[in-house]
VEXDREN-2710 file (C-alpha; in Angstrom, 1 decimal):
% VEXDREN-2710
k/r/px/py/pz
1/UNK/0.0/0.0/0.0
2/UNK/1.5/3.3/-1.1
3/UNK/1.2/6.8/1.2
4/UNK/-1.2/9.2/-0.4
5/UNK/-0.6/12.2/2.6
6/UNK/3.0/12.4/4.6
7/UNK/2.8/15.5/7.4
8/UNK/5.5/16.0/9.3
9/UNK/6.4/18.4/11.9
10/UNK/3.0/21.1/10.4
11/UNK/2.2/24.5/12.9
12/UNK/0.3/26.6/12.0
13/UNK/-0.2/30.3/14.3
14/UNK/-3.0/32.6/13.4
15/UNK/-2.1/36.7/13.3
16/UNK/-3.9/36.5/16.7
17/UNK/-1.5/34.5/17.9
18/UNK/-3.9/31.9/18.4
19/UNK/-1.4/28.3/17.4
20/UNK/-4.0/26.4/15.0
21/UNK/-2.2/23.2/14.4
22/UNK/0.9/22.4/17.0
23/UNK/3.2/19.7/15.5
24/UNK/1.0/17.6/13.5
25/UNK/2.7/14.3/12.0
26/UNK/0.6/12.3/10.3
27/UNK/0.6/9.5/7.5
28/UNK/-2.3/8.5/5.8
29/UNK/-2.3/5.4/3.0
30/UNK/-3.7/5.0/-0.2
31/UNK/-7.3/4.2/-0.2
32/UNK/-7.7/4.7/3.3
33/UNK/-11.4/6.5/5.0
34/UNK/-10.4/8.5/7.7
35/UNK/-12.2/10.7/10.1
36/UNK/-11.1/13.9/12.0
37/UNK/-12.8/14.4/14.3
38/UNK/-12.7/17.2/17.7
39/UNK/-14.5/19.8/19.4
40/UNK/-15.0/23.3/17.5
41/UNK/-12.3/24.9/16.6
42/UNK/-9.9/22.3/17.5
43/UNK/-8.3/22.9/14.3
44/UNK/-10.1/20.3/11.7
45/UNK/-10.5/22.8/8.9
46/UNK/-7.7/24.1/9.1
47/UNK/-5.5/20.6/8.6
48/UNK/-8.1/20.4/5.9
49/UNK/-7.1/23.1/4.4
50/UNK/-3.1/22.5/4.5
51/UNK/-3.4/19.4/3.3
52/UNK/-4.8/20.9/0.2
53/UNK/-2.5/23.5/0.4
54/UNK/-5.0/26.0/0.5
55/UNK/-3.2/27.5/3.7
56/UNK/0.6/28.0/4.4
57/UNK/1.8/26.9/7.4
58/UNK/4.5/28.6/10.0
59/UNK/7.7/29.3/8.3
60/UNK/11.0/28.4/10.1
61/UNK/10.3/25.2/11.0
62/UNK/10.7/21.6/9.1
63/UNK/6.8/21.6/8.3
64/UNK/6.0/19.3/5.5
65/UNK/3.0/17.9/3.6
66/UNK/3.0/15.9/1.1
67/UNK/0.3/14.6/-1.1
68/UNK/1.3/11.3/-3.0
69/UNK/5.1/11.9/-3.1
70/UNK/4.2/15.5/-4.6
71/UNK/5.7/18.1/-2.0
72/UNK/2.3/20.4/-1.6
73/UNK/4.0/23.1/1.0
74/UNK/7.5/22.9/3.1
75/UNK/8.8/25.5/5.5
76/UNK/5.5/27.9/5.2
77/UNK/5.8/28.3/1.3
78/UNK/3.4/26.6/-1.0
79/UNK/4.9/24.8/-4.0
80/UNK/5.3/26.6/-7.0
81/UNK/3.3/23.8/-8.3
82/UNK/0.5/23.4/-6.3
83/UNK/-2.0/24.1/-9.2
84/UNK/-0.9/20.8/-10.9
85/UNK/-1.0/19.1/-7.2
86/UNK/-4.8/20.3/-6.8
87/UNK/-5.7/18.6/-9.9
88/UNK/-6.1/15.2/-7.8
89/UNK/-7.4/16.7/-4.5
90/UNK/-10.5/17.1/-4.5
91/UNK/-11.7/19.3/-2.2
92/UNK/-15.5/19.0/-0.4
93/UNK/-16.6/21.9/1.5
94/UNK/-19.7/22.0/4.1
95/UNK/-21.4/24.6/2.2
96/UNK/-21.1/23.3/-1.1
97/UNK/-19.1/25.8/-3.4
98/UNK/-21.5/25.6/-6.1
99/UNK/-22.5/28.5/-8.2
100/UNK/-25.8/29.0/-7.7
101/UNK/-26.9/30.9/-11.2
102/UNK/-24.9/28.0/-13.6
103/UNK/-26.9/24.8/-14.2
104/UNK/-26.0/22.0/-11.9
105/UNK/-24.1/19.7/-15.4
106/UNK/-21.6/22.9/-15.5
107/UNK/-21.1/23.3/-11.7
108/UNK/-19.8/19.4/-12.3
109/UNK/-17.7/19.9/-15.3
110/UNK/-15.7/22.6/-13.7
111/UNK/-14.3/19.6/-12.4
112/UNK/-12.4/19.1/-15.5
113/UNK/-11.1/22.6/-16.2
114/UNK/-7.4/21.6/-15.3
115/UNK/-7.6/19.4/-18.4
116/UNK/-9.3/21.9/-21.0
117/UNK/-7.5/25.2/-23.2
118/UNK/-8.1/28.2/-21.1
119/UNK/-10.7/29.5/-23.5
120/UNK/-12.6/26.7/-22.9
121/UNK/-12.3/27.2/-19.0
122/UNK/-13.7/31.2/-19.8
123/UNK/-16.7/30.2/-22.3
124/UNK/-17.6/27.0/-20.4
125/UNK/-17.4/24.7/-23.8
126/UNK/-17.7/21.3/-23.2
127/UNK/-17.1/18.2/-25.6
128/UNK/-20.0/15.6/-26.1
129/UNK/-17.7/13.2/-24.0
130/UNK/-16.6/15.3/-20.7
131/UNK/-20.8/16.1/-20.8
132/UNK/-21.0/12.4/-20.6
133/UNK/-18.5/12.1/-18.0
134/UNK/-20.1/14.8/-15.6
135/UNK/-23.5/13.0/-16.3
136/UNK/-22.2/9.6/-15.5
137/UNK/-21.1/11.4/-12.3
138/UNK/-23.6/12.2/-11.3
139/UNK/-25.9/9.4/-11.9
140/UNK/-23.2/7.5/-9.4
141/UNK/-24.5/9.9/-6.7
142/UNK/-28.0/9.8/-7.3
143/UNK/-29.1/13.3/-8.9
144/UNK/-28.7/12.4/-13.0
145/UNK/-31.6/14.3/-13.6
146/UNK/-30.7/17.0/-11.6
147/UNK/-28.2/18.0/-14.5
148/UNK/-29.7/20.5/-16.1
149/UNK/-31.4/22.4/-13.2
150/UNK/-29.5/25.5/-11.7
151/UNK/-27.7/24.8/-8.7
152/UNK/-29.9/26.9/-6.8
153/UNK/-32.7/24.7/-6.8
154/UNK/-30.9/22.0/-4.9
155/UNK/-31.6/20.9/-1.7
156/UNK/-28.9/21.1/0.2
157/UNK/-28.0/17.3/0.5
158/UNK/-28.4/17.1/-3.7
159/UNK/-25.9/20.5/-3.2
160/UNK/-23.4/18.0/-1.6
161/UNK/-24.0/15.2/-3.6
162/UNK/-23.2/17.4/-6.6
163/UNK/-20.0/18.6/-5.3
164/UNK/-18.7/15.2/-4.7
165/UNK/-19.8/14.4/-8.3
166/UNK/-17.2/16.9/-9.2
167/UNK/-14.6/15.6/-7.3
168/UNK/-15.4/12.7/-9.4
169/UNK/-15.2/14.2/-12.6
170/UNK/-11.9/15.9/-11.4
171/UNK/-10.5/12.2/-11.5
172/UNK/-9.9/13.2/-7.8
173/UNK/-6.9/10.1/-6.3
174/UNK/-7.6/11.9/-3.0
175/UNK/-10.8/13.4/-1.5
176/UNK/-10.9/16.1/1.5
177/UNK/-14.4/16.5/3.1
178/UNK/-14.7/19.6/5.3
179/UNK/-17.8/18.8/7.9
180/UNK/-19.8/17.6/4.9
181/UNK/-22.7/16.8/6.8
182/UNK/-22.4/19.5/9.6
183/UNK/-25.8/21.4/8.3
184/UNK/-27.5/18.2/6.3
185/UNK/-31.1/16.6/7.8
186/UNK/-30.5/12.7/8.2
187/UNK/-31.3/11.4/5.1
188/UNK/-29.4/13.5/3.1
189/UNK/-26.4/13.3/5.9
190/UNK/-26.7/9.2/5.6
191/UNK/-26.9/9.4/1.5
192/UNK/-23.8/11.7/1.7
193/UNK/-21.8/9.7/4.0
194/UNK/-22.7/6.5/2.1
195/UNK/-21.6/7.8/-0.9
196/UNK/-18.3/9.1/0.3
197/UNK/-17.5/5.3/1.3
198/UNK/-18.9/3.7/-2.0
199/UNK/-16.4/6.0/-3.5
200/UNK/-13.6/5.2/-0.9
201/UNK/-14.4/1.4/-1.9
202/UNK/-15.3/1.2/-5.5
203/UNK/-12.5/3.7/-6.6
204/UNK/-10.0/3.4/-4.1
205/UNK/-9.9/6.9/-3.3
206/UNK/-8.1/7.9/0.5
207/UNK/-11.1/9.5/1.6
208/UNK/-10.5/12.3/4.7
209/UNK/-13.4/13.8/5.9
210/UNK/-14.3/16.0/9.6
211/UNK/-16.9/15.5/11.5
212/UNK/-18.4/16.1/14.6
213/UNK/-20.4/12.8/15.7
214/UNK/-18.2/10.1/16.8
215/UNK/-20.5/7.5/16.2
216/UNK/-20.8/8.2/12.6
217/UNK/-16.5/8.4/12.4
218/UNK/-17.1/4.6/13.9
219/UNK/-20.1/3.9/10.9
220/UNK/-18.0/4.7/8.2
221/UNK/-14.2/4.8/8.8
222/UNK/-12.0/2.6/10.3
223/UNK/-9.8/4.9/11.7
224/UNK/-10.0/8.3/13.2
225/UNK/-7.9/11.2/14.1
226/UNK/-9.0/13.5/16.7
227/UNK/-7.3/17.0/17.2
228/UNK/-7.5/19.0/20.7
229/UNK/-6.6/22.8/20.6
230/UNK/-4.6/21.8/17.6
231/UNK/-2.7/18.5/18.5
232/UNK/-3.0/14.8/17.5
233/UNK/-4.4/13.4/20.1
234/UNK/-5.9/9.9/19.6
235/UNK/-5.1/8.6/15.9
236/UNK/-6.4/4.5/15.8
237/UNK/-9.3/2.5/15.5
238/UNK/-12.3/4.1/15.5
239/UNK/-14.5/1.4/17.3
240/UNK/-11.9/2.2/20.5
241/UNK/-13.3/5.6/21.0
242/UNK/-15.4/4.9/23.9
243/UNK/-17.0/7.6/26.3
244/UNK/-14.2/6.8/29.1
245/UNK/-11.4/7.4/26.0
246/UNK/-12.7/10.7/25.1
247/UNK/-13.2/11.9/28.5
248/UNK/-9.4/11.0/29.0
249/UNK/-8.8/12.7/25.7
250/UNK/-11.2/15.7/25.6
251/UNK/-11.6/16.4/29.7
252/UNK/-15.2/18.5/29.9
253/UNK/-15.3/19.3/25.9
254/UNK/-16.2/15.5/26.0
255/UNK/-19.6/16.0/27.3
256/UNK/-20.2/18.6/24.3
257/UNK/-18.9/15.7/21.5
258/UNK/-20.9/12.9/23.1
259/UNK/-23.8/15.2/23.3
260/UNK/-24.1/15.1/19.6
261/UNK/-26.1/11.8/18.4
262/UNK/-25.8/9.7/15.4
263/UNK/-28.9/10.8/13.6
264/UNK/-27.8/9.0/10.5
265/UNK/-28.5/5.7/12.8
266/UNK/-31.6/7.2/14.5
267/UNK/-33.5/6.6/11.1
268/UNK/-33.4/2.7/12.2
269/UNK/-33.2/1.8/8.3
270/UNK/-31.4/-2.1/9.4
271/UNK/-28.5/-1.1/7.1
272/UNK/-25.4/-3.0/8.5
273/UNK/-22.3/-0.3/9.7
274/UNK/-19.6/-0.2/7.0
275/UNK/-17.4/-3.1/7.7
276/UNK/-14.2/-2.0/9.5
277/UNK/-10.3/-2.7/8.6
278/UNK/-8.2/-3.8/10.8
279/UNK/-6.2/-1.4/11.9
280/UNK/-2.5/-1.6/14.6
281/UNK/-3.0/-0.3/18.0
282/UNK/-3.8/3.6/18.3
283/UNK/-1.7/5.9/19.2
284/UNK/-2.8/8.3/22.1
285/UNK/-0.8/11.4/23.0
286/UNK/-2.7/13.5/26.1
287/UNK/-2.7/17.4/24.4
288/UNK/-0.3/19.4/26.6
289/UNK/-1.3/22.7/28.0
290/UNK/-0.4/25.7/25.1
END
């Protein structure tokens, strides 16, 4: 199995002087579904984000990420060649990133814009067979006749499912989720989530998404990640996150994360939980005070 994300020795300190991320190292394999899971501003997004290399991190240091061998940022400083590195990231943000005025079929296609001329990419000209490609898209997630609607009169789960349909046209090897589900109704959360892992699965695309229920990290992923105040602190099996774990992990902020139900579960459909990898013993490192 090959590594699709190496991170190494990452910080990241806000102009506030708030430290985002604090020493993250982190390895993730190919074809891996993993889950990040934490409290609120316990820095999620923003790993997200670095990964992608949509964010710099602090300069002076050894940081390093890495996305299939390709350096994406080292030292604070973005590659030179990140555009090229994007092109198989796809990126899945919790409100959507669809424009709302251009008919669903285009909002897919953009997808595929690293691959056309530039004044293709400014008139939005499509060949018969990339049309094909961003319909057969999105038949895999369920909204095929939704092509030729404008984005705007999506719901927001079909929003979502859209957006991952253009991670698929993108020819995405790696998929970040950003709290995909955070502001989804069951059904559409379940139908998102599902689809995330038949893509994980059927195309053996390392799949990272955020969330905030733990029970649904255990549902879909094998393993999970959870960040306090900007650390790795837990990163193993999922079904090991018990409520006496977290507590030891997350102190009081525990109650808040265990507050938060599984309501992908609660619609009692008798769909079996996606079957879990094995997965080596966990690593647990107790967040030290900032």
């Amino acid at each position: 199995m090959s590594t699709a994300i190496t991170i190494s020795g990452l910080n990241k300190t806000f102009c506030s002087g708030r430290k985002a991320l604090q020493d993250i190292h982190l390895t993730i394999e190919a074809g891996e579904m993993v889950a990040l899971i934490g409290a609120s501003g316990s820095g999620k997004s923003t790993l997200l984000r670095h990964m992608a290399g949509l964010m710099a991190g602090d300069s002076g240091g050894q940081g390093l990420v890495q996305i299939h061998g390709s350096t994406v940022q080292r030292d604070g400083k973005v590659a030179s060649d990140i555009r090229s590195i994007r092109s198989g990231v796809g990126f899945v943000f919790q409100q959507f990133n669809l424009v709302d005025r251009l008919p669903v079929i285009v909002n897919v296609l953009a997808g595929s814009l690293h691959r056309v001329p530039l004044w293709r990419s400014l008139t939005r000209w499509f060949t018969e067979s990339e049309v094909a490609r961003g319909m057969e898209a999105l038949r895999r997630v369920g909204i095929a006749e939704c092509g030729p609607q404008r984005a705007s009169t999506l719901s927001g789960g079909q929003q979502q499912r859209a957006a991952i349909a253009r991670a698929l046209v993108q020819g995405a090897r790696v998929i970040l989720a950003d709290e995909p589900i955070a502001s989804l109704d069951p059904e559409s959360s379940r139908k998102v989530m599902d689809i995330l892992a038949r893509v994980n699965r059927e195309d053996q695309c390392t799949v990272v998404v955020s969330l905030h229920q733990v029970n649904v990290a255990m549902k879909y992923c094998a393993r999970t990640v959870a960040l306090h105040q900007g650390r790795v602190v837990y990163d193993g099996p999922s079904v090991a996150l018990t409520p006496t774990l977290l507590r030891e992990l997350y102190g009081a902020e525990a109650d808040d994360i265990l507050a938060l139900g599984d309501h992908i579960s609660s619609l009692q459909d008798n769909k079996p939980a996606a079957p879990h990898l094995a997965w080596p013993a966990p690593v647990v490192a107790m967040a030290q005070a900032a």
